[in-house]
C-alpha positions as a Python dict, from the first residue, in 0.01 Angstrom:
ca = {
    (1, 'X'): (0, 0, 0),
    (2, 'X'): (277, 150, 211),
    (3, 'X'): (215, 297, 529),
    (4, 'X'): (348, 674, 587),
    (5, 'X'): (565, 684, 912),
    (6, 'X'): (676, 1017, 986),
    (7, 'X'): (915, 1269, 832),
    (8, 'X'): (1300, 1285, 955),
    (9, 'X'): (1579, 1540, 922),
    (10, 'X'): (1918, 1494, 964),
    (11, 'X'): (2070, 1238, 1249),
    (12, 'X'): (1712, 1198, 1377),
    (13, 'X'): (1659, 852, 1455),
    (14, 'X'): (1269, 675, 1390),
    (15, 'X'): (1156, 400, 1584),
    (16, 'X'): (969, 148, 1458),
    (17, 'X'): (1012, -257, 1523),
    (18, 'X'): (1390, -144, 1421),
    (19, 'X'): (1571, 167, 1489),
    (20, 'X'): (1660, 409, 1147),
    (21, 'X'): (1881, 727, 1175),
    (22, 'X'): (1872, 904, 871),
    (23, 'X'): (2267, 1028, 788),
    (24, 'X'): (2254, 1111, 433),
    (25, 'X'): (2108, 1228, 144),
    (26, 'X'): (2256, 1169, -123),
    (27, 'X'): (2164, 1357, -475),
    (28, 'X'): (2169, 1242, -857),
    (29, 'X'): (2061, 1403, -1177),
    (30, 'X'): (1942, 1101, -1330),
    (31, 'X'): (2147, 1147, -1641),
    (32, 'X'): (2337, 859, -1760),
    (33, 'X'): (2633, 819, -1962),
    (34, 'X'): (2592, 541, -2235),
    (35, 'X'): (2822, 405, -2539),
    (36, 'X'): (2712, 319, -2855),
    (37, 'X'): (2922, 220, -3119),
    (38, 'X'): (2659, 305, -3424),
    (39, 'X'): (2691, 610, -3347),
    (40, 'X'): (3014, 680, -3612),
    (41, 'X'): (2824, 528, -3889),
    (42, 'X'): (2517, 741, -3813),
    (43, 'X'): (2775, 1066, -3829),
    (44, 'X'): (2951, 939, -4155),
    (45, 'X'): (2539, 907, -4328),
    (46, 'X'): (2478, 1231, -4218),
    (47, 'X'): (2812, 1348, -4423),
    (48, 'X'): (2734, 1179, -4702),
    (49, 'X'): (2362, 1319, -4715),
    (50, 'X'): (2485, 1680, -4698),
    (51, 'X'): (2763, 1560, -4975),
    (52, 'X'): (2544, 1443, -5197),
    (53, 'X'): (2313, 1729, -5128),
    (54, 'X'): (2563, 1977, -5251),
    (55, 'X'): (2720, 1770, -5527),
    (56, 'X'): (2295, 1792, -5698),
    (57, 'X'): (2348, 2203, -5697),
    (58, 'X'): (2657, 2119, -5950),
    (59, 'X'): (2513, 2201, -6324),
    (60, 'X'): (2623, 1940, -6564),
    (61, 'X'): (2530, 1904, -6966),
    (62, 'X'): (2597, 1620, -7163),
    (63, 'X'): (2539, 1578, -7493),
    (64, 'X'): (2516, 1306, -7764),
    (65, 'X'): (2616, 1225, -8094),
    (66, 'X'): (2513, 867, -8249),
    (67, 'X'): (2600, 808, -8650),
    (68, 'X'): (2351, 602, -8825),
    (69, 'X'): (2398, 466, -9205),
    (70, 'X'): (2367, 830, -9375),
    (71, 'X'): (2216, 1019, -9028),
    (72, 'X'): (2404, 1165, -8778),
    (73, 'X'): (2165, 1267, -8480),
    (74, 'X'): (2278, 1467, -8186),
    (75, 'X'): (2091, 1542, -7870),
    (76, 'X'): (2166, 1636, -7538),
    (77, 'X'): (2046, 1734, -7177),
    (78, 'X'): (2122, 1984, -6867),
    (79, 'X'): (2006, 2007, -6488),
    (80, 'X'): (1996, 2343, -6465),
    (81, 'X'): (2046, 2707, -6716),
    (82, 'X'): (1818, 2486, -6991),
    (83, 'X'): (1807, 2839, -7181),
    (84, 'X'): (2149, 2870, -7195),
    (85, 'X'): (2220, 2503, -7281),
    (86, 'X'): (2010, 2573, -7580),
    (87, 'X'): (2176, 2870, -7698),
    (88, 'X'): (2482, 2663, -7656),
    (89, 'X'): (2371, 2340, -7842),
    (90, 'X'): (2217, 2543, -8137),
    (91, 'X'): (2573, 2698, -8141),
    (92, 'X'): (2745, 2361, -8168),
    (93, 'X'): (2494, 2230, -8408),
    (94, 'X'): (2547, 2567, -8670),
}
């Protein structure tokens, strides 16, 4: 364990088995300023996540038609307005 030895102010000298004069004091935050080169490809996920996050709010319908020896069968699906898909496809059908 250390061993406390007084307290100083400025240009006061201490005396122990050497003599100390305290000058100084300097300051710091502590913060640190650091690089990292992942960073970019961490920004450019982020984009894509919101992209692709808006892009699934985009209503789409598709619909199918497959001819069979003497059937013809149509079907189709929507992500969103289902009601009005089906007013749609029973229009198509008629």
């Amino acid at each position: 364990m250390g061993q406390f030895v007084g307290n100083l102010e400025l240009n006061e000298t201490l005396k122990t088995n050497s003599s100390l004069t305290l000058l100084d004091i300097l300051s710091s935050t502590g913060i640190q300023i650091k690089s990292d080169p992942g960073i970019p490809i961490i920004y450019f996920g982020f984009g894509c996540l919101m992209f692709s996050t808006l892009v699934s709010y985009i209503t789409y319908s598709q619909i199918w038609i497959i001819i069979e020896i003497g059937e013809l069968l149509i079907g189709g699906n929507t992500t969103r307005a289902i009601l009005d898909f089906e007013f749609e496809f029973f229009k198509l059908i008629k």
